[in-house]
C-alpha positions, -999 to 999 in steps of 0.1 A, spaced: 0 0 0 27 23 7 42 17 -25 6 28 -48 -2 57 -22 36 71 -30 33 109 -39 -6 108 -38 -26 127 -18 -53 108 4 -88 129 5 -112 116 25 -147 113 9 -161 136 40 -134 161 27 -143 159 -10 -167 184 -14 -147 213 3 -119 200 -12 -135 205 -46 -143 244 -40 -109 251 -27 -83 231 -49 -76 222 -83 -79 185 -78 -71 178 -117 -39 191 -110 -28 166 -79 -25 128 -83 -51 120 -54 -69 91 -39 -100 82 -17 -119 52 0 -151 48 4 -174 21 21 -203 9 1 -235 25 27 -261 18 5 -266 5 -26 -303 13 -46 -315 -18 -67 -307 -17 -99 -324 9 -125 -331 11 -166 -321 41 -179 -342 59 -209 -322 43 -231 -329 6 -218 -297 -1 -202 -294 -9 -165 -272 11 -142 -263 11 -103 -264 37 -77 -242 31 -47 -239 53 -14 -201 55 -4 -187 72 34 -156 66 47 -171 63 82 -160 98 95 -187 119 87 -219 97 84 -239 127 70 -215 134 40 -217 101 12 -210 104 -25 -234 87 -49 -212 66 -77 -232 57 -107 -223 25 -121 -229 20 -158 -219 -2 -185 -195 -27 -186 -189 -15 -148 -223 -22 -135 -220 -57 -152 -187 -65 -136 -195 -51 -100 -230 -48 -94 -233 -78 -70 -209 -64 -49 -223 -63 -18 -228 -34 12 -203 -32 34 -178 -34 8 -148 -10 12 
């Protein structure tokens, strides 16, 4: 692990939003974690295709989660992966 996180920057999901409005994140080789909170069953879009909504936190801040869309070839590969996940 402490060979991948080498010269990255760890933001912590509860951070991410701030982080967004006061840094130029495009510009830094950053990370996160996030724990799968929730995950909504899965949906059709307009188009007919099925996607996946998880609920990520990284257990600091229970009141700040990111949604992460899953669509695609990602939904298919992942979308049985179950809550609780990190």
């Amino acid at each position: 692990m402490d060979r991948k996180m080498a010269n990255r920057k760890l933001i912590r999901l509860s951070q991410l939003k701030n982080k967004l409005a006061t840094e130029n994140l495009e510009e830094i080789d950053w990370v996160t974690f996030g724990v799968i909170v929730k995950k909504v069953t899965p949906q059709s879009a307009n188009n007919g295709r099925t996607f996946s909504i998880w609920r990520l936190n990284d257990l600091q801040d229970l009141n700040e989660c990111v949604s992460l869309f899953l669509f695609g070839e990602v939904h298919k590969e992942h979308w049985k992966t179950d809550q609780g996940t990190v």
